[in-house]
C-alpha positions as CSV (number, residue, x, y, z in Angstrom):
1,X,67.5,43.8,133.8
2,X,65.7,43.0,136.9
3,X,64.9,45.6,139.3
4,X,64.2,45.1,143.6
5,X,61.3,47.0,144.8
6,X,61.0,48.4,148.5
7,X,57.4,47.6,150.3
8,X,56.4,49.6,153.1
9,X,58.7,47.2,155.7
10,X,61.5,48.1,153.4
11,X,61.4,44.1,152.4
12,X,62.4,43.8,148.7
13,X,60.1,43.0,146.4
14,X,59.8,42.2,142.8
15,X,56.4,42.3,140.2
16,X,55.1,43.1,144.0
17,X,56.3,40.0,145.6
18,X,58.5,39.8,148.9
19,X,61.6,37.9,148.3
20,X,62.0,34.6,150.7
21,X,66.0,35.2,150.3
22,X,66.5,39.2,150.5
23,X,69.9,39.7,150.8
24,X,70.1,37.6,147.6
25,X,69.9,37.7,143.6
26,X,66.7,37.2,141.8
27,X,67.6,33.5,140.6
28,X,68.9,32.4,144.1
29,X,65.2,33.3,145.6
30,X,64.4,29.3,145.1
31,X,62.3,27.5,142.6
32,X,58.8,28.0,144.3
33,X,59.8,31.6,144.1
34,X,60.5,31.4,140.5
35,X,57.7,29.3,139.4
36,X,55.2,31.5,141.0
37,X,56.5,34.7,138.7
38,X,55.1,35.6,135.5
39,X,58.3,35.3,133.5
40,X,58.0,34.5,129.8
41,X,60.0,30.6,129.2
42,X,62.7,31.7,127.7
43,X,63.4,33.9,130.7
44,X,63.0,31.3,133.0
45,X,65.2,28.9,131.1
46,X,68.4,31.7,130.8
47,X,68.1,32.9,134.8
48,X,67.7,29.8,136.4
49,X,69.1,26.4,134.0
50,X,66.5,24.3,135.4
51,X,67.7,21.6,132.8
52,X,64.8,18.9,132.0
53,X,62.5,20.5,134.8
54,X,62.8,23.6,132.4
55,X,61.3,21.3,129.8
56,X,58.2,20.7,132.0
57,X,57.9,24.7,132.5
58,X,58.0,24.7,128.6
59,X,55.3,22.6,128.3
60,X,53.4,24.1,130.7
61,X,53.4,27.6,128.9
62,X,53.4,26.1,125.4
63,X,50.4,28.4,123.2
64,X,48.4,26.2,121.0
65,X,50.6,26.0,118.2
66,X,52.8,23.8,120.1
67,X,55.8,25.7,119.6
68,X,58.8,24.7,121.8
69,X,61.9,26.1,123.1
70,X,65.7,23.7,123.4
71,X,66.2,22.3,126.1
72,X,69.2,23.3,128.4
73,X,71.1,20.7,129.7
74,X,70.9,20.1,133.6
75,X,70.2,17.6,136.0
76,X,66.7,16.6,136.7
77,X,64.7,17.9,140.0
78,X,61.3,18.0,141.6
79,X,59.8,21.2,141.6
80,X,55.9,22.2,142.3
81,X,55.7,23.3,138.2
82,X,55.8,19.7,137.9
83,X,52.0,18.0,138.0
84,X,50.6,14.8,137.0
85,X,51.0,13.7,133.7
86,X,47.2,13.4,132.3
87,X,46.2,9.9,131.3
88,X,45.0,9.7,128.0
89,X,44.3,7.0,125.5
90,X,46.5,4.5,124.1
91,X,44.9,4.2,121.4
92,X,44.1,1.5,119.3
93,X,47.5,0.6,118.4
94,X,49.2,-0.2,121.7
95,X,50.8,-3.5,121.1
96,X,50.3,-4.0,124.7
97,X,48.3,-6.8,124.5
98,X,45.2,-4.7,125.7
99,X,43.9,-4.4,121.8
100,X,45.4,-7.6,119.6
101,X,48.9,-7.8,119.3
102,X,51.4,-8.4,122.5
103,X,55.1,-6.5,122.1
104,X,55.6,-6.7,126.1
105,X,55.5,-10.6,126.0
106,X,58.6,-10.5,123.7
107,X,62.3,-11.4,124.2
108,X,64.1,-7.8,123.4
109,X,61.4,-5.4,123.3
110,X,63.7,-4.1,126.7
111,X,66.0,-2.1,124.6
112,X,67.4,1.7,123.4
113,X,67.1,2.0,119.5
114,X,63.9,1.3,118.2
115,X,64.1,1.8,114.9
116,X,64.2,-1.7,113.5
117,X,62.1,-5.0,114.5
118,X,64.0,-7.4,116.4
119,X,62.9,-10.9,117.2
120,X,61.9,-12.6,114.0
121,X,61.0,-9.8,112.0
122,X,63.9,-7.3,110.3
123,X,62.6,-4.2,109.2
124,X,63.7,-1.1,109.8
125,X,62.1,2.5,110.2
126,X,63.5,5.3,108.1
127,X,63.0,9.3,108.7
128,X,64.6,12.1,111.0
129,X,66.9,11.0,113.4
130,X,65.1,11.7,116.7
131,X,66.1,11.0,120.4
132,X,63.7,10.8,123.1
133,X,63.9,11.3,126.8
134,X,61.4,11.3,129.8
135,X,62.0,11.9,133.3
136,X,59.8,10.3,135.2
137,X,59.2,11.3,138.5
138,X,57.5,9.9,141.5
139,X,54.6,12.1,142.8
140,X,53.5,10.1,145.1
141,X,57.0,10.2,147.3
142,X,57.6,13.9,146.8
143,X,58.7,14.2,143.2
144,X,61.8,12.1,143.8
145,X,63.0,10.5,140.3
146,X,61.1,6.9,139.6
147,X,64.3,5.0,139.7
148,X,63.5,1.0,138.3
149,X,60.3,2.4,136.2
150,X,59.5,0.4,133.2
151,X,58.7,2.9,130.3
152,X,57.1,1.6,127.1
153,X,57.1,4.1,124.3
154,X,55.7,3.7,120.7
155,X,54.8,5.6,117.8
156,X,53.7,5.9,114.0
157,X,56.0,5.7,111.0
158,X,56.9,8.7,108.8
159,X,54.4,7.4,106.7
160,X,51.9,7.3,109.4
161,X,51.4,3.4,110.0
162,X,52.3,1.2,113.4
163,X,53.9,-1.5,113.4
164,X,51.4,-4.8,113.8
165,X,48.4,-2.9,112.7
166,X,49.5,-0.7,109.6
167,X,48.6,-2.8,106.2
168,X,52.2,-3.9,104.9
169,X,54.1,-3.8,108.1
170,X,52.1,-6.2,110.5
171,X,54.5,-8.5,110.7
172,X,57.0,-5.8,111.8
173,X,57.6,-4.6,116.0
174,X,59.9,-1.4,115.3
175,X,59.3,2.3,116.6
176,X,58.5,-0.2,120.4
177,X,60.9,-0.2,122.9
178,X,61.3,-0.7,126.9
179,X,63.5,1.3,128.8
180,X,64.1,1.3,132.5
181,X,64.7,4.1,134.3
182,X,67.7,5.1,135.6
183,X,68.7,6.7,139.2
184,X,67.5,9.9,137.7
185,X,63.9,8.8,136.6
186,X,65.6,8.9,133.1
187,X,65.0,6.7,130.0
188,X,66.2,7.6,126.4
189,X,65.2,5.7,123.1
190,X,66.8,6.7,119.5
191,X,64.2,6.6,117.3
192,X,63.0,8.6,114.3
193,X,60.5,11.6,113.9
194,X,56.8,10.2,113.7
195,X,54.6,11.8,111.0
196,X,51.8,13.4,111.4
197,X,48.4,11.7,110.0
198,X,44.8,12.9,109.2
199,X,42.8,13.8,112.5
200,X,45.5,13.6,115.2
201,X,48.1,16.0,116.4
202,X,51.7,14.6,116.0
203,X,52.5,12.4,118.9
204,X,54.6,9.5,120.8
205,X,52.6,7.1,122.8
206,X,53.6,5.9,126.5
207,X,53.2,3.8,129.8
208,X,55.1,4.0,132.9
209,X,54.9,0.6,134.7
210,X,56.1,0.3,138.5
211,X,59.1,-2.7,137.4
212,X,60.6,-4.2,134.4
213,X,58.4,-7.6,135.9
214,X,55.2,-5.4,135.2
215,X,55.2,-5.0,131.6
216,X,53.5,-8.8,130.4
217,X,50.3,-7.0,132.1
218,X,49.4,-3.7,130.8
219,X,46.7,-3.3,133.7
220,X,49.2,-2.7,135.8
221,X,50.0,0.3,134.0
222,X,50.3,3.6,136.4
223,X,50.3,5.8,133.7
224,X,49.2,5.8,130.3
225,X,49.9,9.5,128.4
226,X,51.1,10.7,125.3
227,X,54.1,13.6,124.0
228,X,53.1,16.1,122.2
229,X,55.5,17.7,119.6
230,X,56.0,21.1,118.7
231,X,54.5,22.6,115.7
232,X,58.0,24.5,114.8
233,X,59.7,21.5,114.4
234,X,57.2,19.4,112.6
235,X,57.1,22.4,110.0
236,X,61.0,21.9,109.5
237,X,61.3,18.1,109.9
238,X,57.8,17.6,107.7
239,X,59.4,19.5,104.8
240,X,61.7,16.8,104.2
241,X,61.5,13.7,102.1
242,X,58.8,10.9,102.8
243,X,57.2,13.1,105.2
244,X,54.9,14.4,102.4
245,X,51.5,13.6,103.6
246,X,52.2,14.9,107.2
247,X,52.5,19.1,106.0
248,X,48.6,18.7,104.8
249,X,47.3,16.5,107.8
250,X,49.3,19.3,110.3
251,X,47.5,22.3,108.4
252,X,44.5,20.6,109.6
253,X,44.6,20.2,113.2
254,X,46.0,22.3,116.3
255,X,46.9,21.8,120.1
256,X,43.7,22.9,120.8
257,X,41.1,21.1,118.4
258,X,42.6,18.2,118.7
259,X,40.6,15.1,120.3
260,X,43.3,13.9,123.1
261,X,45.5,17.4,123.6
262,X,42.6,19.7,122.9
263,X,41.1,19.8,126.5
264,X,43.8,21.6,127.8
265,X,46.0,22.4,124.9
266,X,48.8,19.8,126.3
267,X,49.5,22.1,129.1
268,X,52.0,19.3,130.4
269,X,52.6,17.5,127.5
270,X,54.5,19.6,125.0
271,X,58.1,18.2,124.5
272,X,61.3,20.4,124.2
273,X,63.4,20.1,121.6
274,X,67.1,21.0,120.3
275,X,68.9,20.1,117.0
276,X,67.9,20.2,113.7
277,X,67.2,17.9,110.3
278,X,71.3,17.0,109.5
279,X,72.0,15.7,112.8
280,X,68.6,14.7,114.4
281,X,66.3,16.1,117.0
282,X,66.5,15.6,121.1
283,X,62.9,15.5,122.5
284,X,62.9,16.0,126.2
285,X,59.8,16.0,128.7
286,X,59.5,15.5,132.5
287,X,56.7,13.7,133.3
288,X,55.0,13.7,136.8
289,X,53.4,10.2,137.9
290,X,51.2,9.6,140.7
291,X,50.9,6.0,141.9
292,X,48.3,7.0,144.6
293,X,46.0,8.3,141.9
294,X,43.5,5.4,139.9
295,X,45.2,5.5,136.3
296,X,42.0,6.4,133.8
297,X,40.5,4.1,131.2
298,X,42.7,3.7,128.4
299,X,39.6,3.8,125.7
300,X,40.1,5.7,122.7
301,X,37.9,8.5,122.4
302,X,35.0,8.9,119.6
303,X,36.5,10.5,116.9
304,X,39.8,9.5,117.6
305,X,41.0,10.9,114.3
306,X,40.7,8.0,112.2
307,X,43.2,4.9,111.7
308,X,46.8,6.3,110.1
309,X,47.4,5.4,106.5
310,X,47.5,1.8,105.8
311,X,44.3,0.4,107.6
């Protein structure tokens, strides 16, 4: 239970700070009031059901374990906890067009469910059910959602391979997917629960384009980042079949020593996540984009962790 404090003025106070709205509760002070004090995320989450912007305070005071708290549902906002996504690599598996293969020039590759190929191939990825959804929002025009943004999202297999790289599925596009966003900054993709191989924390690739018409180039890219997911659910999703490999490769690596996440422990990338193995997982993250920022080089990094299984 919260408790005011009087200052000297008789202005109320609390952990020492003057409240902008005196007259009212703790959680009506306002959200720069809130993000400013030291409250543990759970905390934060109950008092104030900041929805998906609650997911970016998550990330931002995930430990380097990557443990996560669910997500509470809400409607999407700016607020000043939300920064800049970092750019990192894309990796040598991109399908962008920017290293071999070219997804983004395809008929269909603007769709929802990404677990099987489309086009002319017909396979179809098996694991945990998983849902994804970013919010992207628009930095550079005050943190108001990123309606129209094209958002390509891929990933690794349960067994660890990508689609047109990994040895045996080459020939296959699935776990690739376009989604535009909606008047919310939002996109969801169903998908399934990526595995976690040797050298690399587990993760779900990204790039925000301005326009659906911007995709064929991935140089026009305004953000190139990556998801990071929390070590909690791995440990219960990794425990089930075909997911084998992924419980030694995790024992391996943390948030911190890890060669993409580890300079900052994914301050602003760890996702939040509700449901379990039965009925499949909702990853949520908010992610900040700045279009009056140069995007980085998209180069892996030496000692990117090594190709997943298959190559």
């Amino acid at each position: 239970m919260w408790k005011r404090r009087r200052n000297r003025d008789d202005v109320p106070t609390y952990e020492g700070r003057p409240l902008p709205r005196p007259s009212e509760d703790l959680e009506d002070q306002g959200l720069g009031f809130d993000v400013g004090t030291v409250l543990n995320r759970r905390g934060v989450l109950a008092m104030l059901g900041l929805g998906v912007v609650g997911a970016g305070l998550t990330a931002c005071g995930a430990g380097s374990d990557g443990t996560s708290s669910p997500t509470p549902s809400g409607s999407p906002s700016a607020g000043p906890s939300v920064g800049e996504i970092p750019d990192e690599t894309a990796g040598p598996y991109p399908g962008d067009g920017s290293n071999g293969p070219d997804v983004l020039e395809q008929s269909g590759i603007v769709r929802s469910d990404i677990r099987s190929s489309f086009g002319g191939a017909s396979g179809t990825a098996e694991g945990v059910p998983m849902t994804l959804r970013l919010t992207i929002l628009d930095l550079a025009n005050g943190g108001v959602p990123f309606a129209g943004a094209a958002v390509y999202v891929w990933h690794c297999t349960r067994e660890g391979g990508y689609s047109l790289y990994s040895e045996g599925i080459t020939e296959e596009n699935f776990l690739r997917g376009v989604q535009i966003a909606d008047a919310k900054g939002v996109v969801r993709f169903t998908s399934v629960f990526p595995a976690c191989y040797s050298g690399r924390w587990p993760h779900i690739h990204f790039e925000v384009y301005p326009s659906q018409a911007d995709i064929t180039d991935s140089s026009k890219a305004v953000s190139t980042s990556q998801v990071a997911l929390p070590k909690d659910v791995c440990d219960e999703v990794y425990a089930q079949p075909g997911y084998g490999q992924s419980v030694g490769n995790l024992s391996q690596v943390t948030l911190l020593s890890d060669n993409v996440f580890g300079d900052d422990g994914a301050a602003r990338q760890v996702a939040s996540v509700d449901g379990d193995v039965d009925s499949g997982y909702d990853v949520s993250l908010v992610v900040g984009v700045d279009t009056g920022t140069e995007p980085q080089d998209g180069e892996a990094p030496p000692g990117h962790g090594g190709p997943p299984p298959g190559r």
